[in-house]
N, C-alpha and C positions, 0 to 999 in steps of 0.2 A: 504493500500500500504506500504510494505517496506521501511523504509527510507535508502537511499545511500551507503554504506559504504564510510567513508572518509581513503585516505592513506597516513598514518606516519610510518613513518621509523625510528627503533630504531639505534641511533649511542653511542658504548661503549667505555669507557677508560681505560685502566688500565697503571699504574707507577709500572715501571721496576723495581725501587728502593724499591717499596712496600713488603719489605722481612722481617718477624720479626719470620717469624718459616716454615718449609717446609709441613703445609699444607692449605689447598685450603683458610680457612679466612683471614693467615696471610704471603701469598705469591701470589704476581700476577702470578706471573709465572707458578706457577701449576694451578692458577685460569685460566689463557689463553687457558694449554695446557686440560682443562677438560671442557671449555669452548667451545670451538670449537669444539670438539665430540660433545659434546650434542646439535650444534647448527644445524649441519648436519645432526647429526641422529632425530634431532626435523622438518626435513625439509626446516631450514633457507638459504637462499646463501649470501654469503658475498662477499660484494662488494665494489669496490675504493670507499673512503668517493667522490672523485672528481665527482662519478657518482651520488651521493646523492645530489650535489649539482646542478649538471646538469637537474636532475628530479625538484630540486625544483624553478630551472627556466625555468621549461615545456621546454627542449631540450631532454629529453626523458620521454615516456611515461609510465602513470602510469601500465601499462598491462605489464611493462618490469619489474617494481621493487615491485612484490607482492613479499610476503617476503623474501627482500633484509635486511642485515642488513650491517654496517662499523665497523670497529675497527680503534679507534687510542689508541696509545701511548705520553705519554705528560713527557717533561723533556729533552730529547735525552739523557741516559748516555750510557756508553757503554755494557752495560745490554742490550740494546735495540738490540745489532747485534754480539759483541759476548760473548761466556759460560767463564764465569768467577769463580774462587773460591772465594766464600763467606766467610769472616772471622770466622764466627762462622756456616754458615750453610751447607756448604761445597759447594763441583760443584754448579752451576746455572746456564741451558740449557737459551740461551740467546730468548728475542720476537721472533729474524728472524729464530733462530735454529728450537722453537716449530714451526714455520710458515713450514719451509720448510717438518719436521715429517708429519705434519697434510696432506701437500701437496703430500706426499707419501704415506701416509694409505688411502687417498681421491680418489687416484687415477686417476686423472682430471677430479671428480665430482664438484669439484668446482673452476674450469675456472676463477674466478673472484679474486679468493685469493690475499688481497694485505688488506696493513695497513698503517697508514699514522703516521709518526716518528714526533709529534714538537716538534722542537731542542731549545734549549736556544742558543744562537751564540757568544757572547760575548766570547771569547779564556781565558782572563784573571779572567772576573766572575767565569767562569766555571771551572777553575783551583785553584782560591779559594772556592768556592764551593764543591770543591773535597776535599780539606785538611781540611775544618772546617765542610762537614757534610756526607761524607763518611768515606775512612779509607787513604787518602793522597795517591792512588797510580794510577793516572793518570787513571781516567776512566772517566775521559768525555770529551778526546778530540772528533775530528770532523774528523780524519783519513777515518774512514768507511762510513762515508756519499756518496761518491757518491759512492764505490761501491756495497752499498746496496740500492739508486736510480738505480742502471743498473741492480741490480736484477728481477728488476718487481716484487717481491712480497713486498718489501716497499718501499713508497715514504716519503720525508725527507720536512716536511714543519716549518712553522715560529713558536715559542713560546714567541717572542719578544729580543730584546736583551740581559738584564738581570734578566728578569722577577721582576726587580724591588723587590729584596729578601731584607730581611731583614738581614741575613747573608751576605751579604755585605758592604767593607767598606765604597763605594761609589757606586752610581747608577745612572744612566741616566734620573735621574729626578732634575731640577735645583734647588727645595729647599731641596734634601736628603728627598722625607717623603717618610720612605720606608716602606714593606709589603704589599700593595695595587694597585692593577691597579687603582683601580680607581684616584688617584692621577695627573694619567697619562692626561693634561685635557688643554694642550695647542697645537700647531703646532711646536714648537722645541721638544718638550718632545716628542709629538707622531711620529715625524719622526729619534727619536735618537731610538724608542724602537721598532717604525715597518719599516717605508721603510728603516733603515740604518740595520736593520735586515736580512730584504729581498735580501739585495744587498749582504750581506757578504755568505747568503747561496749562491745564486749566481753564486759569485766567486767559495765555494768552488766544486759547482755543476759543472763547466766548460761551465757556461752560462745559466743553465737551471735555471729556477727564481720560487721559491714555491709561489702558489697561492692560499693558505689556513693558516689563522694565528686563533690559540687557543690562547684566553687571559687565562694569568697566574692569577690560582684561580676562572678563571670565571671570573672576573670582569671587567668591559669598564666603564671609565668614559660618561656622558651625551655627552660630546664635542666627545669624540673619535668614538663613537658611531653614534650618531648624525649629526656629522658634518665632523668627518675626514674621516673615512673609505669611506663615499657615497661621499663625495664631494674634496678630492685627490685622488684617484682611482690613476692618473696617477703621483702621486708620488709613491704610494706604491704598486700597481699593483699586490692588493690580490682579489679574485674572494667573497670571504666568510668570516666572522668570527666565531667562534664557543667559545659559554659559556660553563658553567656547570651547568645548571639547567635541574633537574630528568625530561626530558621530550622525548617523541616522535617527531621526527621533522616532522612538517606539511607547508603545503604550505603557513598556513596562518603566519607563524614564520618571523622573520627579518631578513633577508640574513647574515645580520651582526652579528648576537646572535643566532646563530643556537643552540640548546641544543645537551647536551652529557648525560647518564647515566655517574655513576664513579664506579668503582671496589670497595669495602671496606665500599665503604658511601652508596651506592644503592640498592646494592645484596652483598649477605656474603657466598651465595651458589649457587650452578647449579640450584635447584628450583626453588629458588628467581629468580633467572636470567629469567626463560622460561616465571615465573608468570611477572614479569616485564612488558617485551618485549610483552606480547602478548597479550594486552591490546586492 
């Protein structure tokens, strides 16, 4: 007798910022828009990460998401929505631009087109952020957030407050240990970096409140993990979390550590990509 097939679902990342040369190893961005050809014409549909999560709490069934795949985006800069000139590598067709291309070569073959944007929120991190690791010229404000939530082809969730960088002079963590989520490992800490997160998108959403937070780096402390996300739910009023470990999301996974592929660290090519995913 046949044994079963089990279904995972591959969900992908790629950083907007990830720009070191204009082709596919050393630019998300051409990796995106070469990516989603291939994933199309490999057969895949891409789907709201939100329905991913919906599947993996049996609200929809497995017969709807055979090969379904997500995409997010991690960071929010403004790479993310719009085409910017790169200092050194010139134009740079922004995620939502190639999204919308793809969307027109597709021809509404695939209905489900959308990507999920986690934003860092903090105004002031992200403004230092911008001067000590871009090029100083205002590109991660939070302007286009919601009207690239009213798009429908991306939705704008949590990356925490200030991902707790190390390129920061101060961080939302009380004793300053910075680089590490995992650090993140009490109930003031974890509510300065996710439900005060939550709340600011929020606002700038005009009430609509993101229900999916990526930990910065992947990493959740045991407490955060363990004890905050399941058991404040109603302070922070996130449906999921998602890490970064190279995996297939399967049913039997943590609601709270969902895994992501990563662009650059995972797959370096459209091959690697298909061999990956279709495991």
């Amino acid at each position: 007798m046949l044994e079963k097939q089990v279904l995972r679902i591959p969900v992908l990342t790629y950083h907007s910022l990830n720009m070191d040369s204009n082709e596919y190893a050393g630019n998300d961005h051409v990796a995106l828009r070469e990516d989603l050809r291939l994933l199309h014409q490999s057969g895949w549909r891409i789907v709201p990460l939100k329905q991913v999560v919906d599947w993996h709490q049996s609200l929809i069934a497995d017969t709807e998401m055979h090969n379904a795949v997500a995409i997010t985006l991690d960071d929010g800069t403004e790479f993310d929505y719009h085409d910017l000139e790169h200092p050194t590598l010139g134009m740079q067709r922004s995620m939502f631009n190639i999204l919308c291309d793809f969307r027109d070569e597709a021809g509404g073959t695939q209905p489900g087109l959308s990507v999920s944007s986690f934003v860092i929120t903090c105004p002031d991190s992200r403004a230092e952020l911008d001067k000590k690791g871009m090029v100083g010229k205002d590109w991660w404000g939070d302007q286009w957030w919601l009207e690239a939530q009213a798009s429908g082809l991306m939705s704008i969730e949590c990356h925490s407050w200030d991902h707790n960088h190390p390129a920061l002079d101060r961080v939302a963590q009380q004793d300053q240990l910075k680089g590490d989520f995992t650090a993140i490992a009490n109930t003031a800490d974890c509510d300065a970096q996710v439900a005060k997160a939550g709340d600011f998108i929020q606002q700038k959403l005009n009430g609509q409140r993101p229900t999916l937070f990526a930990y910065p780096w992947g990493q959740a402390s045991d407490y955060l993990l363990q004890q905050y996300m399941p058991g404040h739910q109603s302070r922070h009023q996130f449906r999921a979390g998602f890490s970064c470990e190279p995996r297939l999301v399967s049913k039997d996974d943590n609601i709270w550590f969902l895994p992501r592929f990563v662009c650059g660290r995972d797959w370096q090519s459209p091959s690697q990509l298909i061999s990956l995913i279709s495991d």
